[in-house]
VOPAGU-2260 file (C-alpha; in pm, 1 decimal, decimal comma):
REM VOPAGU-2260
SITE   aa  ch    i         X         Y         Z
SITE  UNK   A    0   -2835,4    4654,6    8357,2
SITE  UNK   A    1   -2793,6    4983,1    8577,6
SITE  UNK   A    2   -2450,2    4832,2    8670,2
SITE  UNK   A    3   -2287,2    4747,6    8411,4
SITE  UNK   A    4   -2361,4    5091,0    8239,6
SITE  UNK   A    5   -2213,8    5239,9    8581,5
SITE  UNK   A    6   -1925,0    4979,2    8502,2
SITE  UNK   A    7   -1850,5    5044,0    8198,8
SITE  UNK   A    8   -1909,6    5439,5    8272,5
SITE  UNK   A    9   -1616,0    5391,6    8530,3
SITE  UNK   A   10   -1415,2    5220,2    8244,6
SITE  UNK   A   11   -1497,1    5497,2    7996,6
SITE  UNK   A   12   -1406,9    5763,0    8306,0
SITE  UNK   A   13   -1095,9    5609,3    8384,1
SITE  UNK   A   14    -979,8    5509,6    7994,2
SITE  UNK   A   15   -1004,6    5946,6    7967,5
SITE  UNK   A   16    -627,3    6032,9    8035,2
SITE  UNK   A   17    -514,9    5731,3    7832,3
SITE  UNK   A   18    -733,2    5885,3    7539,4
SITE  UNK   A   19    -609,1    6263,7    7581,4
SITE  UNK   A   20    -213,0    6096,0    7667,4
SITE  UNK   A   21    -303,5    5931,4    7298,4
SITE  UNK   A   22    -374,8    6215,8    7153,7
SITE  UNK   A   23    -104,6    6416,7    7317,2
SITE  UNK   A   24     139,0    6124,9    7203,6
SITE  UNK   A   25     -21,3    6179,7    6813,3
SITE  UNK   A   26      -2,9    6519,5    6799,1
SITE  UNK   A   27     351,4    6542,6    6953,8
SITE  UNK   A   28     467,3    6262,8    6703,1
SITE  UNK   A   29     303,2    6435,5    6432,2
SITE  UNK   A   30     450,5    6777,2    6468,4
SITE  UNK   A   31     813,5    6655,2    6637,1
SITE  UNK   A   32     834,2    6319,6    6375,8
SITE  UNK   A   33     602,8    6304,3    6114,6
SITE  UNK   A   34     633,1    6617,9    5969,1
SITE  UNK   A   35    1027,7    6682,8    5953,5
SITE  UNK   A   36    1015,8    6287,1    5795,8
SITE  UNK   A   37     713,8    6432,5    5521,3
SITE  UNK   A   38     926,1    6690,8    5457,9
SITE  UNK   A   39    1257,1    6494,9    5421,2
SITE  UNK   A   40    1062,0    6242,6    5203,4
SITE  UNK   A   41     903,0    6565,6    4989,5
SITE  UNK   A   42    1302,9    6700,8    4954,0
SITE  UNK   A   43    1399,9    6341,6    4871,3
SITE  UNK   A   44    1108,0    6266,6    4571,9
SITE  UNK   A   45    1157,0    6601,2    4441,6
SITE  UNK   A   46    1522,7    6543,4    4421,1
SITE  UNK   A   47    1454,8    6229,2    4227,3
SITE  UNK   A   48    1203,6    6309,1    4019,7
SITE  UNK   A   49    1453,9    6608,4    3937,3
SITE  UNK   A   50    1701,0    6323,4    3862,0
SITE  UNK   A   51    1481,1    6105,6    3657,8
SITE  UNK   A   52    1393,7    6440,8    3468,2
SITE  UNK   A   53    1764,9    6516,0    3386,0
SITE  UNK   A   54    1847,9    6143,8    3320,3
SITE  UNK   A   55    1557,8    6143,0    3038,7
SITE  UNK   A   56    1721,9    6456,3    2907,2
SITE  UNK   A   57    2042,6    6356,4    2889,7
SITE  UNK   A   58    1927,6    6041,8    2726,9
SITE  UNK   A   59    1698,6    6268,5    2455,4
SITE  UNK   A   60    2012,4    6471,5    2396,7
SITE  UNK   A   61    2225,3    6154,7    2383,3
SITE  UNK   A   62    1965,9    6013,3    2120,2
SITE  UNK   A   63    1965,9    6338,4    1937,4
SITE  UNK   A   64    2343,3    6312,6    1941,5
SITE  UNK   A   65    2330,3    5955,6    1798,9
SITE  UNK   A   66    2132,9    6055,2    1553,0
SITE  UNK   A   67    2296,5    6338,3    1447,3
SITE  UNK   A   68    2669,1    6122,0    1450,5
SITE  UNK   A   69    2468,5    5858,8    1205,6
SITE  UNK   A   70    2401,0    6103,7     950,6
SITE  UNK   A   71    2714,4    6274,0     989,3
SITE  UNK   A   72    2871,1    5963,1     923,8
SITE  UNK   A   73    2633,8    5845,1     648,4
SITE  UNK   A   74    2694,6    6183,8     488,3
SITE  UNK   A   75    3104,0    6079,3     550,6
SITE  UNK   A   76    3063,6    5733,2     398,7
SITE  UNK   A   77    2823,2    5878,5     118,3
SITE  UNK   A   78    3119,6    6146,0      50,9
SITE  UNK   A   79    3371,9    5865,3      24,6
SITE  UNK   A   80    3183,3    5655,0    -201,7
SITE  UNK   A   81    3103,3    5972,5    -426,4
SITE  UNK   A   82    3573,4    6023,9    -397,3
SITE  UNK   A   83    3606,9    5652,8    -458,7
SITE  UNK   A   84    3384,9    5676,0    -784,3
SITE  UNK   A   85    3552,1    5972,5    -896,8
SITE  UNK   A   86    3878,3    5831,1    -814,0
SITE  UNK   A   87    3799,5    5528,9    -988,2
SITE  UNK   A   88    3636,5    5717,6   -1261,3
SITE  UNK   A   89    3951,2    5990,2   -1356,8
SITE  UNK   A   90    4222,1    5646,1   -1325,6
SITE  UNK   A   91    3966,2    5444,1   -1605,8
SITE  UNK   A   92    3996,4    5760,7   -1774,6
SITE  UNK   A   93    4346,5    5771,2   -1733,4
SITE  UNK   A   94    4390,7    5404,3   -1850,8
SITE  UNK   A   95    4135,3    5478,2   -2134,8
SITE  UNK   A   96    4398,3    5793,4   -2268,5
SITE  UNK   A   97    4677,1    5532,3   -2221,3
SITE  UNK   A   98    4540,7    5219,6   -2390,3
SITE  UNK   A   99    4464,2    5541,4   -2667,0
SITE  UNK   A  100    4759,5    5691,9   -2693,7
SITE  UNK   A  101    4953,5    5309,8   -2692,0
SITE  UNK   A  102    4755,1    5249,9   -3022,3
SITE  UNK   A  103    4774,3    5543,9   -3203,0
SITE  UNK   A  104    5171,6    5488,8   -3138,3
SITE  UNK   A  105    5099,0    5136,2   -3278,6
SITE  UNK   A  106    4903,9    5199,2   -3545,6
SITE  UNK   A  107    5201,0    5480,4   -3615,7
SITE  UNK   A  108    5438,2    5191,3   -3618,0
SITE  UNK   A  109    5249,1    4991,6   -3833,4
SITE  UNK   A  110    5218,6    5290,3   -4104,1
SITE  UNK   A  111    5599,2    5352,1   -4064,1
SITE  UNK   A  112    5665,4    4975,6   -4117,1
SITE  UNK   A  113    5417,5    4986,2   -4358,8
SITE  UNK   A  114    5566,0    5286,2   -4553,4
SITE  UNK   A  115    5901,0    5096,2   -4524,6
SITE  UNK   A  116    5807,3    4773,4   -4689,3
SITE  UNK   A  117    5640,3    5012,6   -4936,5
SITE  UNK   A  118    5988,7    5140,8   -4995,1
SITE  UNK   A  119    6200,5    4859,3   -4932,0
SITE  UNK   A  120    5954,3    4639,7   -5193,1
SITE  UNK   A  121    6023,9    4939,9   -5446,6
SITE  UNK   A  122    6400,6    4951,4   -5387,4
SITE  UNK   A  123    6396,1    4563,4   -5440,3
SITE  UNK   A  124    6199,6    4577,5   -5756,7
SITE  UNK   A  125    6412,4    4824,1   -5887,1
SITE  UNK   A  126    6691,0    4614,6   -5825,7
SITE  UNK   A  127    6559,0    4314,0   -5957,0
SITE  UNK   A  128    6457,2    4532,9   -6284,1
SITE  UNK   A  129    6781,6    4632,5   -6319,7
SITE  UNK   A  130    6924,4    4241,9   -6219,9
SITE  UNK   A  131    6706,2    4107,4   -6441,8
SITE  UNK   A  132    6814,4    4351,0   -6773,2
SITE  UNK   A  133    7176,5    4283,7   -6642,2
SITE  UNK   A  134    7087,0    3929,6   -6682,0
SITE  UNK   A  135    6910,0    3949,5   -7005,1
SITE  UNK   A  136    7212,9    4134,6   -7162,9
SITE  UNK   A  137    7436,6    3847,0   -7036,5
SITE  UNK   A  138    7179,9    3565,0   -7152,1
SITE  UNK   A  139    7165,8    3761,2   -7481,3
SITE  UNK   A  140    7566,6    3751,7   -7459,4
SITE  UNK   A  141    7616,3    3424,6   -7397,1
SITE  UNK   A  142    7367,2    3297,0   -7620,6
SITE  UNK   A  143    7505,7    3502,4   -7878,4
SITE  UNK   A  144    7836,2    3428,8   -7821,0
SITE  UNK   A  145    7771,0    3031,2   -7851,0
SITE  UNK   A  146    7528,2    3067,3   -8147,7
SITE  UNK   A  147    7845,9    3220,2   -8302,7
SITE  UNK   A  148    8036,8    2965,2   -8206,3
């Protein structure tokens, strides 16, 4: 058993630089490599994350933005409707005062013709009043006449 403590002693004795080359090799890798790559990575993450950050708030202001051009244009398209009505509105009112004013000139008409017939019936009964005495007289004539006869 002595010997192959005193063996594996030697090993351990002998396997010494390797371990302190190892940790020379680490340390040297660690301060040389590892730590300029850490810090590039660090640079690199923050730099993203800073990205991601503006990207999400660019896309809140973007949303914002959205929302603000959908009311703007609900408040357009509510304006519109609110003009079309009133458009629509002042030309039924407009047709209204036409349709109006078209029979208050007819009814007009129809008291003028009215008023004429009125006069033109008068005018003819006059004349046939005055036809009809004419024509009395000359019955009254000519029956006289042949009951003289």
């Amino acid at each position: 058993m002595d010997q192959i403590l005193q063996a594996l002693g030697g090993l351990l004795l002998k396997a010494v630089p390797t371990v302190v080359l190892l940790v020379f090799v680490y340390l040297y890798l660690k301060y040389t490599f590892f730590r300029p790559l850490g810090t590039v990575l660090q640079k690199r993450r923050e730099a993203t994350d800073g990205i991601r950050e503006a990207a999400a708030k660019n896309i809140e202001m973007a949303e914002e933005k959205a929302s603000m051009y959908e009311i703007a244009l609900k408040e357009a398209r509510s304006e519109m409707y609110r003009e079309h009505e009133n458009t629509r509105r002042h030309w039924v009112e407009h047709q209204s005062h036409r349709i109006e004013e078209a029979r208050r000139r007819a009814h007009e008409m129809i008291q003028e013709a009215n008023t004429r017939i009125d006069a033109e019936t008068a005018e003819a009964k006059r004349g046939l009043e005055s036809s009809a005495q004419v024509l009395a007289l000359q019955i009254t004539e000519t029956l006289a006449a042949g009951g003289i006869r």
